[in-house]
C-alpha positions in Angstrom: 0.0 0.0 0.0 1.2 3.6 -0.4 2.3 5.9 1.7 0.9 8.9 2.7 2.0 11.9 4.0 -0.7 12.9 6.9 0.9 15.4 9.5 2.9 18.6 9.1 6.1 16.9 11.3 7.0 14.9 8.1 5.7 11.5 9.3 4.1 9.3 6.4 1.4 6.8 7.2 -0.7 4.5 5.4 -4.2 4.6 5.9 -4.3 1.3 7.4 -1.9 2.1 10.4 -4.2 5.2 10.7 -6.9 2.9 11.2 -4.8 1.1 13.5 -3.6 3.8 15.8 -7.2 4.4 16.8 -8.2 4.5 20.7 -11.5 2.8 20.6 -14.0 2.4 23.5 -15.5 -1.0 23.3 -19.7 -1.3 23.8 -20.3 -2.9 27.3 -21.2 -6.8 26.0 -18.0 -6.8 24.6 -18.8 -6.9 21.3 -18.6 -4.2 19.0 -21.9 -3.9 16.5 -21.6 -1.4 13.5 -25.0 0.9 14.9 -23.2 0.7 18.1 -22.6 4.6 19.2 -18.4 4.7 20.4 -16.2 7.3 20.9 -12.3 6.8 19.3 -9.4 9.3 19.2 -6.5 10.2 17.4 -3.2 12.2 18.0 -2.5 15.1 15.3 0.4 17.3 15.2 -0.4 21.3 15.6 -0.8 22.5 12.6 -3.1 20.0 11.5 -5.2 20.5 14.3 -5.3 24.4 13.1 -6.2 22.8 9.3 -8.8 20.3 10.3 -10.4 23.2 12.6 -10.8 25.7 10.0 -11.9 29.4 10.6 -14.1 29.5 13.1 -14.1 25.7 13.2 -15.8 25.4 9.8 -13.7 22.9 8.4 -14.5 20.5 11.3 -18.4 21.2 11.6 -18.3 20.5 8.0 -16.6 16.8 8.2 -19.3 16.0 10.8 -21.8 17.0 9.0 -21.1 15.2 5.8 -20.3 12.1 7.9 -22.6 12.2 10.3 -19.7 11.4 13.4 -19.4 13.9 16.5 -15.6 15.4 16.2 -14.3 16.9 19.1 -10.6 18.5 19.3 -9.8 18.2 22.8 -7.3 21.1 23.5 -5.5 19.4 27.2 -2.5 17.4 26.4 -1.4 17.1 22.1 -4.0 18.4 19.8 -6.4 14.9 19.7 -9.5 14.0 17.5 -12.4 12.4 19.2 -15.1 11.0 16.8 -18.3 10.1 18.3 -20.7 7.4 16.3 -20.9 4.5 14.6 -18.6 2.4 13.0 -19.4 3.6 9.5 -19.2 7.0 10.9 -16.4 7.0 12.7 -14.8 5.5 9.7 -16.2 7.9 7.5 -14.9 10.7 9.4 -11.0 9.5 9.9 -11.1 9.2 6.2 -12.3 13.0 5.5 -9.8 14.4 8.2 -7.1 12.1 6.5 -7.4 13.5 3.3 -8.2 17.3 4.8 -4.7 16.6 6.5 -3.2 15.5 3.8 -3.8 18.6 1.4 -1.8 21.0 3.7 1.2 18.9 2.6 0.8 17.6 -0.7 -1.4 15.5 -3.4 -4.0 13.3 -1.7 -3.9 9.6 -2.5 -7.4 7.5 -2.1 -7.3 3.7 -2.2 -9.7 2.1 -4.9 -11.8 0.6 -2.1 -12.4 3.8 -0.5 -13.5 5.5 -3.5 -15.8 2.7 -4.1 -18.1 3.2 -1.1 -19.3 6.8 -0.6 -17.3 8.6 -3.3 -17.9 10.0 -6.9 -14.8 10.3 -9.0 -15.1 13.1 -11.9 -12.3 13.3 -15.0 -12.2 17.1 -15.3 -9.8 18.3 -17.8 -7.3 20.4 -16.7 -7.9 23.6 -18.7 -10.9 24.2 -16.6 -9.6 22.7 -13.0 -8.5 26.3 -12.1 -11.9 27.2 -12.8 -13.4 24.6 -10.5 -11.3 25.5 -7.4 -11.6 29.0 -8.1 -9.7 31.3 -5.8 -7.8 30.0 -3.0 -10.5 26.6 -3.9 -13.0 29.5 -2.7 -15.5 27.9 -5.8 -14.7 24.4 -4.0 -15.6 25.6 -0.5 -19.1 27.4 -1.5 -19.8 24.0 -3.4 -19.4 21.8 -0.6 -21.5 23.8 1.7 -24.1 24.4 -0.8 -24.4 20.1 -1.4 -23.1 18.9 1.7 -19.8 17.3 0.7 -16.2 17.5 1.2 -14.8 18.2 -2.1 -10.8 17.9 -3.0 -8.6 16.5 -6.5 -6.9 13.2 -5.4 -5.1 10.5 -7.1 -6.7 7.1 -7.3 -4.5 4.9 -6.6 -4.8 1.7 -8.7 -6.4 3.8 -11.5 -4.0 4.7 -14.4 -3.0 8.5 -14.5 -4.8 10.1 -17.9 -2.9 13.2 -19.2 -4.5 16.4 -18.8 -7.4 15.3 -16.8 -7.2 15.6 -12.8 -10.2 13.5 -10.4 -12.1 15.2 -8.3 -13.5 13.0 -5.5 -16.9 13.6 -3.9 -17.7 12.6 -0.8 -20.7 12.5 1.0 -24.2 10.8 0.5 -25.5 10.0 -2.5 -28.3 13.0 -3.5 -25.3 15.3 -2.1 -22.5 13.9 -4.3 -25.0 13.7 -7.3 -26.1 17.4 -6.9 -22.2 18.2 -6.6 -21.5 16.2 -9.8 -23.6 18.0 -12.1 -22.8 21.4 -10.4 -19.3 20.8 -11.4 -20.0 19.6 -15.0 -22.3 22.4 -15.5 -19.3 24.9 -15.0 -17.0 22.9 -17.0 -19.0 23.0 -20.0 -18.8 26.9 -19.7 -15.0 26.3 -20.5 -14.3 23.5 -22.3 -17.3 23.6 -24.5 -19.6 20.0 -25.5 -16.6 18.2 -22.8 -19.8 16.2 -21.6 -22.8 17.0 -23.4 -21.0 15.3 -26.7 -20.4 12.1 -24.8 -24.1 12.2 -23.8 -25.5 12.7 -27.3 -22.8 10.1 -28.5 -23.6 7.6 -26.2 -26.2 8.4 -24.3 -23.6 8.5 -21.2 -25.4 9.7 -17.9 -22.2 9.5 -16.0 -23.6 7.9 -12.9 -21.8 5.9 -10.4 -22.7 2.4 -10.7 -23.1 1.6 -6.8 -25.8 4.6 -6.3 -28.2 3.0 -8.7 -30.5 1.0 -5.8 -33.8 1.1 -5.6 -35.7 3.5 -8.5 -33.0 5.6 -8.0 -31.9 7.3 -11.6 -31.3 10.0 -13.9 -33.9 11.5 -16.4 -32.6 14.1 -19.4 -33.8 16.5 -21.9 -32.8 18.4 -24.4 -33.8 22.2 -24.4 -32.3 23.4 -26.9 -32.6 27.4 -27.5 -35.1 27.0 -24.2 -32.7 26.4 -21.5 -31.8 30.3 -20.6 -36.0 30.9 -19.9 -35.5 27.3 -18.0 -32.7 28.3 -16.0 -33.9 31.7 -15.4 -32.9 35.0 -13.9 -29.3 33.5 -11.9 -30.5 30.6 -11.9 -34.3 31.1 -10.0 -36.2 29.3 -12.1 -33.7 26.3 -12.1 -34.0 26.2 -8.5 -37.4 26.5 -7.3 -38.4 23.7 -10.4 -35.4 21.6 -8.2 -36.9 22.7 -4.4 -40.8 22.2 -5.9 -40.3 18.5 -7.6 -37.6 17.1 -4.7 -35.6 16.0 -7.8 -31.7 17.4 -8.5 -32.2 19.5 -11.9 -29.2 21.1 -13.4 -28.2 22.0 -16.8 -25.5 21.2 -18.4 -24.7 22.7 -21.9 -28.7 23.1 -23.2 -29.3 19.3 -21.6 -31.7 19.0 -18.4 -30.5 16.4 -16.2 -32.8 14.9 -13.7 -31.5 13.1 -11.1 -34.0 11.4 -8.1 -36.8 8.5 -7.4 -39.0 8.0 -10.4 -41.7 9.7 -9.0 -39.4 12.9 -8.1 -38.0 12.6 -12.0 -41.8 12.4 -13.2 -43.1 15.5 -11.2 -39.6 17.6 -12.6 -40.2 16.9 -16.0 -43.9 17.9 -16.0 -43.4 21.2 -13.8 -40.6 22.0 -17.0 -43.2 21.4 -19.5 -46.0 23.4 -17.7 -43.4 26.4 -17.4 -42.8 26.2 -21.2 -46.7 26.0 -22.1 -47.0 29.5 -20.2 -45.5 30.8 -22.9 -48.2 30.0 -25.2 -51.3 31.1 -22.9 -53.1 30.2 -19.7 -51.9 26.5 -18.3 -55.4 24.4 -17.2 -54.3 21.5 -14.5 -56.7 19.0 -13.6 -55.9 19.5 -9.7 -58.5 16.4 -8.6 -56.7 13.0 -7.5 -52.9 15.2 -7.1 -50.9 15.5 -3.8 -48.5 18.0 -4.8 -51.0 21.0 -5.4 -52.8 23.7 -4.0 -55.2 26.2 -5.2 -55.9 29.4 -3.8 -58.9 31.7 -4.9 -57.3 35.2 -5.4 -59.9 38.3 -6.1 -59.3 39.8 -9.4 -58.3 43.3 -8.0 -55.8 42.0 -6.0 -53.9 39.8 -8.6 -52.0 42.5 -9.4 -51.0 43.0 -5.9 -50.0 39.4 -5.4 -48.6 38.8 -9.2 -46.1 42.5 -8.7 -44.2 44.2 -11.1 -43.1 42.1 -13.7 -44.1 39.1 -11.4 -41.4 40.3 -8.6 -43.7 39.3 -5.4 -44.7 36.2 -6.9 -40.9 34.9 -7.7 -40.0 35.8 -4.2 -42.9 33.8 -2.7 -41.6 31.0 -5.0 -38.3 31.4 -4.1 -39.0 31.7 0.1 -40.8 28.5 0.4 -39.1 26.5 -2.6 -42.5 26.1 -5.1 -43.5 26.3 -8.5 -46.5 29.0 -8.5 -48.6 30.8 -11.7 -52.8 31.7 -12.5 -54.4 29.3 -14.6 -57.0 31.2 -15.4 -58.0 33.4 -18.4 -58.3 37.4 -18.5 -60.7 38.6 -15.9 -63.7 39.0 -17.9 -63.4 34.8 -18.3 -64.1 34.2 -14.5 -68.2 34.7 -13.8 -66.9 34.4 -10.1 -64.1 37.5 -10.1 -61.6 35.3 -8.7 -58.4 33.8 -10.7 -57.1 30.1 -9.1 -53.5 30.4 -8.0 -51.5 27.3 -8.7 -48.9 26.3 -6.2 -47.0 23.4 -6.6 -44.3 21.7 -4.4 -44.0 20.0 -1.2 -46.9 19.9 1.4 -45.1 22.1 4.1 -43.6 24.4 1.4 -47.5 24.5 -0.2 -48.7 25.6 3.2 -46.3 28.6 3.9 -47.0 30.0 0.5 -50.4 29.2 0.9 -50.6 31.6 3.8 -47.9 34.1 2.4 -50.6 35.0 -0.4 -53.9 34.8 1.7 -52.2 37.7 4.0 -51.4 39.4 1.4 -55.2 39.3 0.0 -55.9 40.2 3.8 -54.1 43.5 3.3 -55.2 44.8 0.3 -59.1 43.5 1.0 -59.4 42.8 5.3 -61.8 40.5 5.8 -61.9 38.0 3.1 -60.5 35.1 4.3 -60.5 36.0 8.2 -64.1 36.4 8.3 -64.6 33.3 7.7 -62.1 31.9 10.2 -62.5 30.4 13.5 -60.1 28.9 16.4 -58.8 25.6 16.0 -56.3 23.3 17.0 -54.7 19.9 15.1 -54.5 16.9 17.1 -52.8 14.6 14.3 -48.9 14.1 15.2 -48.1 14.6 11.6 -48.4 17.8 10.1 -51.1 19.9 10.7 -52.3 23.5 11.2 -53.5 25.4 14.4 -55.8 29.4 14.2 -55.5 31.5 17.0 -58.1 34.4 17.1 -55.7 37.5 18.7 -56.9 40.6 19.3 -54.5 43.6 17.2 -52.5 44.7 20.3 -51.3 41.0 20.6 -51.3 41.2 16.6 -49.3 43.6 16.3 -46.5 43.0 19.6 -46.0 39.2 17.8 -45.3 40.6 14.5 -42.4 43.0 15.5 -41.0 45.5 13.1 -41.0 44.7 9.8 -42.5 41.0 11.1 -38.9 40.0 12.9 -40.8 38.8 16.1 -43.3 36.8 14.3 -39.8 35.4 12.2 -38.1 34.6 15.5 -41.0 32.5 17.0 -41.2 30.4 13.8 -37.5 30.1 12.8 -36.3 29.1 17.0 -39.5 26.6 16.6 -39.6 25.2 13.4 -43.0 25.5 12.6 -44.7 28.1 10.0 -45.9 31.2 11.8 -48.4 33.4 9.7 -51.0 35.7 9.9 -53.9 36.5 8.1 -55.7 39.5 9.3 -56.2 38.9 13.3 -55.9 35.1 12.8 -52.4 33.2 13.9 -52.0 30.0 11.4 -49.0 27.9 12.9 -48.5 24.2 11.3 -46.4 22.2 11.0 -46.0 18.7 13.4 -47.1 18.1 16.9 -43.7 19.0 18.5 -43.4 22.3 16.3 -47.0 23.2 16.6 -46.6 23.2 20.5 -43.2 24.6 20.8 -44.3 28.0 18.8 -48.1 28.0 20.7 -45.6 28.0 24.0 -43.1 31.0 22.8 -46.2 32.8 21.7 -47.7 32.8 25.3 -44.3 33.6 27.0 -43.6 36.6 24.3 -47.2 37.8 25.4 -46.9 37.7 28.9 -43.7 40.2 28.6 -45.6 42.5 26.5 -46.5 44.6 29.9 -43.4 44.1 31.3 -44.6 40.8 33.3 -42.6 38.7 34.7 -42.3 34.8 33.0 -41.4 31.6 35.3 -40.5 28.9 33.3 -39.7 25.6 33.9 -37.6 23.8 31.8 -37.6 20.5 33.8 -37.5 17.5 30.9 -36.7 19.7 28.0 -34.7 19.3 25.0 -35.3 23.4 23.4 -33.7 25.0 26.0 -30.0 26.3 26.6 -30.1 28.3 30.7 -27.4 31.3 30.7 -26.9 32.3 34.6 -26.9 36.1 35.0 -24.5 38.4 36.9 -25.9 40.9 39.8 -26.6 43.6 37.8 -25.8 42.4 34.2 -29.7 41.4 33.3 -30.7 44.7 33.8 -28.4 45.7 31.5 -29.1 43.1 28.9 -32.8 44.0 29.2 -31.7 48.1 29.2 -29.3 49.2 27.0 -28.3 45.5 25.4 -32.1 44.9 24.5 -31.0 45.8 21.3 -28.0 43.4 20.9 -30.2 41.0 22.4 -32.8 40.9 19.7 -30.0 41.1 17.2 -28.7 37.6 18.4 -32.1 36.2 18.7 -32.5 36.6 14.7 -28.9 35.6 13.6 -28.9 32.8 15.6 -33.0 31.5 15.1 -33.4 30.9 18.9 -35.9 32.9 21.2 -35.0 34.3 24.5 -36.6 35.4 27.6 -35.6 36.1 31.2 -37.0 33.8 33.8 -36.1 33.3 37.7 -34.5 29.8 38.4 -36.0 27.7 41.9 -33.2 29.4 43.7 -34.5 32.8 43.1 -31.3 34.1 40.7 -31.8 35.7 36.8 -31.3 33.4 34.2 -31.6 33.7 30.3 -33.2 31.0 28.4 -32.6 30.1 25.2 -35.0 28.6 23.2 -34.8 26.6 20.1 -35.5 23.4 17.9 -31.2 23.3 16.9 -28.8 23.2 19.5 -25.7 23.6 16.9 -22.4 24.7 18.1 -20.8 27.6 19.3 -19.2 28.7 16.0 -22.5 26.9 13.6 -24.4 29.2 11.5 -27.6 28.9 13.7 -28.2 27.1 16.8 -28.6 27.8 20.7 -24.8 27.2 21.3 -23.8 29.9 18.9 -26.8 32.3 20.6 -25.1 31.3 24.3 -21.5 32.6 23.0 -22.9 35.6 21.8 -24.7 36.3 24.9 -21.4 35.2 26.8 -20.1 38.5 24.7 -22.8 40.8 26.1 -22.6 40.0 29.8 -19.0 40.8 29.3 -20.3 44.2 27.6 -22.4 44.7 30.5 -19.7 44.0 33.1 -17.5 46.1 31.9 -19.5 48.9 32.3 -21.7 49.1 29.7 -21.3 48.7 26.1 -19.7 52.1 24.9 -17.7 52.5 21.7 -16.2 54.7 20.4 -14.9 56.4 23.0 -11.9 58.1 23.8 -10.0 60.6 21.5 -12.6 62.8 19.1 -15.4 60.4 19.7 -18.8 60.8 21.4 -20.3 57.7 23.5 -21.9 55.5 20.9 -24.0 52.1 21.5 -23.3 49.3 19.3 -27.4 48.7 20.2 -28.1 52.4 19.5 -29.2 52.0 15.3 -32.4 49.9 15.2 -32.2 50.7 11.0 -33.2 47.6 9.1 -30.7 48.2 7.1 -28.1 48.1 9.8 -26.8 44.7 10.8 -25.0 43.0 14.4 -22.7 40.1 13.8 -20.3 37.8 15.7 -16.4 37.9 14.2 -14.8 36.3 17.0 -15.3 39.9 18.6 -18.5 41.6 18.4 -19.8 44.2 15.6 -22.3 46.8 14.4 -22.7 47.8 10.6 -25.1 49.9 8.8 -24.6 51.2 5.4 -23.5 55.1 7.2 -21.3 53.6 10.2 -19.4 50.7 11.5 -18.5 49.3 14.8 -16.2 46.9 15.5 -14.2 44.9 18.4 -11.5 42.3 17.3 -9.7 42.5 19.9 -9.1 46.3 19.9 -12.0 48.7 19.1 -13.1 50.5 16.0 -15.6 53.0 15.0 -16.2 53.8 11.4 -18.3 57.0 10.1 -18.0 55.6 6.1 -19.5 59.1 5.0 -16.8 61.3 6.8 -15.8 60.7 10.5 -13.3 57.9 11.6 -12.3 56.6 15.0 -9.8 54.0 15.5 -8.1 52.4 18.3 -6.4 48.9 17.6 -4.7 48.3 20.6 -1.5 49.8 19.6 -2.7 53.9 19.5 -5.4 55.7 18.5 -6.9 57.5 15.8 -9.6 60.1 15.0 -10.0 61.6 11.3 -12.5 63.7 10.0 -11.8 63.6 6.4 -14.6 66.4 4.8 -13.2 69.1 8.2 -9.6 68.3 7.5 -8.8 67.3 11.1 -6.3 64.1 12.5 -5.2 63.1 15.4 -3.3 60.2 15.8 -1.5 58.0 18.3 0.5 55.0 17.1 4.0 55.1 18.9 5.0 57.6 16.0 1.5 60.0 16.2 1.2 63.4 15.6 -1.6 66.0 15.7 -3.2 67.5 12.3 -5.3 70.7 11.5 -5.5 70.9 7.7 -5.0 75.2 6.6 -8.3 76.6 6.3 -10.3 73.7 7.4 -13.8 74.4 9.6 -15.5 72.0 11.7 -15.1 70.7 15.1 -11.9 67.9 15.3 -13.2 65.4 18.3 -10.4 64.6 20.2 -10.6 63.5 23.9 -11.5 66.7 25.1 -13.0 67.8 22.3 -10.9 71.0 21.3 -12.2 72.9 18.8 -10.5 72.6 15.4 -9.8 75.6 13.2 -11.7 78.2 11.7 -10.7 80.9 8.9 -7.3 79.6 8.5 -6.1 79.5 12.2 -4.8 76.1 13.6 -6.1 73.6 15.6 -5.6 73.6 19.6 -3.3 70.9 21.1 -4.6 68.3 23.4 -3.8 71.5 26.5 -6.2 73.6 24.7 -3.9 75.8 23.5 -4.1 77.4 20.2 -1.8 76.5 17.3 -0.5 79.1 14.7 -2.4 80.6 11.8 -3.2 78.1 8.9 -1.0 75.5 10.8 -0.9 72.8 13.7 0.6 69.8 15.0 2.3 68.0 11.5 3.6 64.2 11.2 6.7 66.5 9.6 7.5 68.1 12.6 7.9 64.8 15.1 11.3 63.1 14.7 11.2 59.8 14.4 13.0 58.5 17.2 12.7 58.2 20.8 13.7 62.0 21.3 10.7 63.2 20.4 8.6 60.7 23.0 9.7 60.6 26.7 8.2 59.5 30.0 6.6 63.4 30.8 5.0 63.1 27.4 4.9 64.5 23.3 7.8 66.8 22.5 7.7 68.8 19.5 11.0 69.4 19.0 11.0 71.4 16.1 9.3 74.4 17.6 9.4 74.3 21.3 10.7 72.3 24.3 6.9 72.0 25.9 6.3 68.4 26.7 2.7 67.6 26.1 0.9 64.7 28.3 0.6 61.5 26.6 -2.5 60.0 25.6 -3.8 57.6 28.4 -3.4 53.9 26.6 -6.8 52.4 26.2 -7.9 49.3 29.0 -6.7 46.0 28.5 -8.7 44.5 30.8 -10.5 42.5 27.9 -7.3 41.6 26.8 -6.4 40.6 29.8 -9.2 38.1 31.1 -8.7 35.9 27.7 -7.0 32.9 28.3 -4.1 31.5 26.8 -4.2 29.3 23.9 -2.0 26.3 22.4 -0.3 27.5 19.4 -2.5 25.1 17.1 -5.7 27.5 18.2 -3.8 30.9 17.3 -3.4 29.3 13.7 -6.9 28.3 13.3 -7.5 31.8 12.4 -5.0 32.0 9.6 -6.0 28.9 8.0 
C-alpha cells in the first residue's frame, strides 16, 4: 500500500496504520456492532489541528456533517481527534480528516476501495480545473456547503493516470454527491465547451456511479435546446425552485436537463418544466382532482395584481422563500363569472402551506376580511403535520409581528413551525412538536408585553439552553443591550426570555428546535457565546464605543435601521450602510460618510476627512489641522479645530498658529521626540505635552491562553 503523507512533522502513514492507531472504546457486552454509538481518538500534530479546525471551526463542523460522526478536538494534552458514532461514521470521518490533512502537505492519495463506497470520482480536464477551485478553492468551498460534501482533487491509486485530466473526489451521500457532480459539469461546459454533453448525445452517457443505482434511483434528461436560458432563469431562480418544488436534482449542463432522483421525483420535474414552457403560449389548465402535490388558492381579481407584482417580482419571491412552482391558470378577468383567478402552487406539502398563507395575507391586506371572516379557532391533534388558528386581538397582533415582522420570524425560525398571519388570525403548522413549541413561545412573548414577569420551567426539556446572570448584568441586557439581544435572537434563530431559576437568581433562556455549536451558523450554542459576549459588555460597564480621543459615547445597540446589521467575528460588531462598529480584539468606529475613530490596541486614531482634522497615536503619532479647514476635530476633550485659516488647539487647549498645527513632519522619528513626561515637538518648542492615556486591556487581559495550534486556526 502507499504511503501517505498525513501530519505537518513529516511522518508518512498509510491509511491502514491510521486505522490502527485508533483508541476505541468497546460497547459494554464486549462486542462491537456497527450501529453501536463509540467514541475513538487520534493524536495530530499542531498544525493539522489548526487545518482540520478551519476558521471559526468550519472545516470540522463540515466533516461532521457530511459524515454524520461527533468530532471533538480536545485542546488538554497534544492536539487529539475524538469522533463520536458508529462504526461507519467514525470510519467515514478518519477518512475525510485524512485526506483534509493530507492537502496541507501535498497531493491526496485515495485507495480504490475507498473510492468505491461513498465517493464519486469526476475526470475534469485540466484547462478548466483552475476554474473549478476557483480562488484559493473558494469555488470548491461554496460548493461543498451548498451540497453537503467535502470536495478535494486526489489521485486514485490503482487507476492509471490520464494526461490532462485531474479526479475530483466527492464525498458525502448519495443525493449530495449527485447534486455536486452535475454542479461541477455544469461549469465545465462553460470552459471547455460539449466536454460532456458530446459524450451524452454520442452515447447516451449519464455518468452515474454504478453503486448509487438501488432502488428506483436514476437520472432522467432533456434536451432544451434554444429553451434552457427561460429554464434556468434570472441567476439561476427558475432552475431552483423547479429543483426545491419537484424534490428531484435539476441542473443543466450545456442546453441538456438532467434529472437526477426516485421515479416519482424525475416524473413530477419533467412535467413542472413542461408546464413552465406551455406558459408561454397562454393560460396553463391542471386537472388538480386525485394530485398531492398541489394547492389552489382563490385570489380576487383586483388583487392579482398585488399578489402577481411588477413584472411578477412578489410572486418569484414567494416561490423562491418557500421553494414552489406558483402561476394563475385562469384566463383574462372578464373569463371568471366568479371575479376570482385560481393560483396554482406546486411543491412539497409544508412548502405548499407557507406560501399558501404568504398570499392569503397578502389578500388580507389589500381586502381585510376576506378570508378572516370566515375563520375560527382551532387546533390539530394529528402528530403529523397539521395546522392550528388562534383568534388575537390587534395589540397582541401587532407585539408578535415586530418591526418589519422580525418577532413573528423569530417565534417560527427558533420553533420550526410556519408562523403566519392573516388579518387577526395566527395560522402555525407544521407537526405536533413544532406546533406546540411555537403555541408556548407565543404565550411567554405575550406575557412580557407589559413588562410581566415569565417563570418557566424547563424540567424535561430538550429546546432550552439556561445562561446564569451576573448581579446587575440582566438589567443591563434587558436596558441598554435589548437591542443586541434581539440582534442575536435573529442571527442565531433561537428565542430568548428572562426567567427566575428555583433558587431565586436571573437566568436567560434560550429557546430553540437546533442546538448547533458555538461557531455553527444557527443554533442555541452559537446564541449562548454571543450572549457570553454581552454579559461581558455589561460587566464592563456598559457597552460604549467609540470612545476616547474625538469620539462621542456610541452604543453598538443604538441604530435599530433595518438596514443596519449585528454580527459575531470572533469579537462583536455593528454595521449599517453610514457607520461601522467593531471589536476584534481592539476597538473600531467607522463613520464611512466622513468621521473615523480607530483604536487597535496599539494607538489611536480620529480623522474627519470632509473638516480636515487628525489626530493620531501610534508610537510615531502626531496631531493635524488641515490650513483653512472648519469644523469641530473630536479629540478626547474635544478642542475645537480651526476656523478661517487659524490652527487647531493641542490636546492643552492651546491654540496653534495661523493656517498650521501639530504635522507628522515636525515629530522626529526617534525616541527623542517621546519621553516618559509626554509629546515633545521638538521642532518648535521644548513643551512636553501629556501623553495620551493607553486604552484598557482589561478585555485583553481576562482571555486565556491558547495552544499555538488554536492561534493558527484563524489563519488557515
Amino acid at each position: 500500500s502507499r504511503h501517505l503523507k498525513c501530519c505537518g512533522s513529516g511522518l508518512r502513514l498509510r491509511f491502514a496504520c491510521l486505522r490502527a492507531g485508533m483508541a476505541s472504546q468497546p460497547s459494554s457486552n464486549g462486542k462491537a456492532r456497527d450501529d453501536d454509538v463509540e467514541a475513538e481518538t487520534m493524536e495530530i500534530g499542531e498544525d493539522d489541528a489548526s487545518f482540520i479546525l478551519g476558521k471559526f471551526g468550519k472545516t470540522k463542523t463540515k466533516i461532521a456533517r457530511v459524515s454524520g460522526c461527533s468530532i471533538q478536538l480536545l485542546e488538554e494534552g497534544p492536539p487529539t481527534l475524538e469522533f463520536t458514532g458508529t462504526a461507519k461514521q467514525r470510519r467515514m470521518a478518519r477518512k475525510y480528516c485524512r485526506c483534509v490533512m493530507a492537502q496541507r502537505v501535498g497531493p491526496v492519495y485515495v485507495e480504490e476501495a475507498e473510492a468505491a463506497e461513498d465517493c464519486t470520482v469526476l475526470e475534469v480536464p485540466t484547462d478548466a480545473v483552475g476554474l473549478v477551485t476557483g480562488k484559493s478553492g473558494n469555488f470548491l468551498r461554496t460548493l461543498e456547503d451548498e451540497h453537503g460534501v467535502v470536495m478535494f482533487f486526489a489521485e486514485i491509486e490503482g487507476r492509471e493516470k490520464v494526461e490532462e485530466i485531474e479526479s475530483l473526489t466527492i464525498f458525502g451521500d448519495r443525493r449530495g454527491r449527485r447534486s455536486a457532480q452535475l454542479a461541477v459539469m455544469s461549469t465545465v461546459e462553460v470552459r471547455v465547451p460539449d466536454y460532456y454533453s458530446r459524450a451524452f448525445r454520442e452515447t447516451g452517457e449519464l455518468y452515474e456511479q454504478q453503486s448509487d443505482l438501488t432502488g428506483d434511483w436514476g437520472t432522467t434528461s432533456m434536451e432544451l435546446g434554444e429553451m434552457v436560458s427561460y429554464a434556468l432563469g434570472k441567476k439561476g431562480l427558475t432552475r431552483k425552485k423547479l429543483a426545491k418544488a419537484s424534490g428531484c436534482i435539476v441542473q443543466y449542463v450545456s442546453d441538456i436537463a438532467f434529472m437526477s432522483g426516485t421515479s416519482r421525483q424525475r416524473s413530477r420535474a419533467s412535467e413542472y418544466i413542461q408546464w413552465l414552457f406551455d406558459q408561454l403560449n397562454g393560460p396553463v389548465m391542471v386537472e388538480t382532482k386525485g394530485r398531492d402535490d398541489c394547492t389552489v388558492v382563490n385570489v380576487p381579481c383586483d388583487c392579482v395584481g398585488y399578489v402577481m407584482g411588477a413584472g411578477r417580482e412578489t410572486l418569484a419571491s414567494v416561490e423562491e422563500a418557500w421553494g414552489t412552482l406558483m402561476f394563475f391558470m385562469e384566463g383574462p378577468e372578464g373569463d371568471d363569472p366568479d371575479g376570482v383567478k385560481k393560483l396554482l402552487i406546486a411543491g412539497p406539502l409544508r412548502a405548499r402551506r407557507g406560501a399558501a398563507l404568504t398570499v392569503m395575507s397578502a389578500v388580507e391586506r389589500k381586502k381585510p376580511g376576506y378570508f378572516s371572516k370566515t375563520m375560527t379557532a382551532k387546533e390539530a391533534t394529528q402528530e403529523g403535520f397539521g395546522t392550528d388558528c388562534l383568534l388575537l386581538d390587534a395589540a397582541d397582533v401587532s407585539y408578535a409581528l415586530g418591526k418589519e415582522g422580525s418577532t413573528r420570524k423569530k417565534l417560527a425560525a427558533a420553533s420550526n413551525a410556519i408562523f403566519l398571519f392573516v388579518g387577526n388570525v395566527a395560522h402555525i403548522a407544521g407537526d405536533l412538536h413544532e406546533r406546540r413549541r411555537c403555541h408556548e413561545y407565543l404565550n411567554w412573548l405575550l406575557e412580557q408585553k407589559n413588562g410581566g414577569k415569565v417563570n418557566i420551567d424547563v424540567t424535561g426539556r430538550t429546546d432550552v439552553t439556561e445562561v446564569q446572570m451576573e448581579e446587575g448584568s440582566s438589567e443591563w441586557v434587558l436596558g441598554r443591550g435589548c437591542n443586541e439581544l434581539r440582534g442575536i435572537e435573529l442571527e442565531s434563530e433561537t428565542f430568548c426570555c428572562m426567567s427566575g431559576d428555583p433558587g431565586g437568581q436571573e437566568r436567560l433562556l434560550i429557546f430553540g428546535h437546533e442546538e448547533g455549536t458555538p461557531y455553527s451558523e444557527t443554533g442555541r450554542l452559537k446564541a449562548e457565546r454571543l450572549v457570553q459576549g454581552l454579559i461581558k459588555k455589561a460587566n464592563r460597564g456598559g457597552g460604549a464605543t467609540g470612545a476616547g480621543h474625538g469620539g462621542r459615547y456610541r452604543e453598538s445597540s443604538r441604530s435599530r435601521s433595518p438596514r443596519g446589521r449585528w454580527h459575531q467575528y470572533g469579537g462583536s460588531g455593528w454595521e449599517d450602510r453610514g457607520g461601522r462598529w467593531e471589536d476584534r480584539g481592539g476597538h473600531y468606529w467607522q463613520d464611512r460618510s466622513a468621521d473615523r475613530w480607530e483604536d487597535r490596541d496599539r494607538g489611536h486614531r480620529w480623522e474627519d476627512r470632509n473638516g480636515g482634522h487628525r489626530w493620531e497615536d501610534r508610537d510615531r503619532g502626531y496631531w493635524d489641522s488641515g490650513k483653512g479647514s472648519k469644523g469641530k476635530s473630536k479629540s478626547e476633550k474635544g478642542d475645537k479645530g480651526s476656523k478661517g485659516g487659524k490652527g487647531g488647539k493641542d490636546r492643552d487647549g492651546k491654540a496653534g498658529k495661523a493656517g498650521k498645527g501639530w504635522q507628522e513632519s515636525s515629530w522626529r522619528r526617534d525616541d527623542s521626540w517621546r519621553n516618559s513626561s509626554g509629546w515633545r515637538d521638538e521642532a518648535r518648542s521644548s513643551q512636553a505635552l501629556p501623553a495620551p492615556p493607553r486604552p484598557p486591556r482589561e478585555e485583553r487581559d481576562e482571555q486565556p491562553k491558547l495552544p499555538p495550534w488554536r492561534k493558527k486556526a484563524e489563519h488557515w
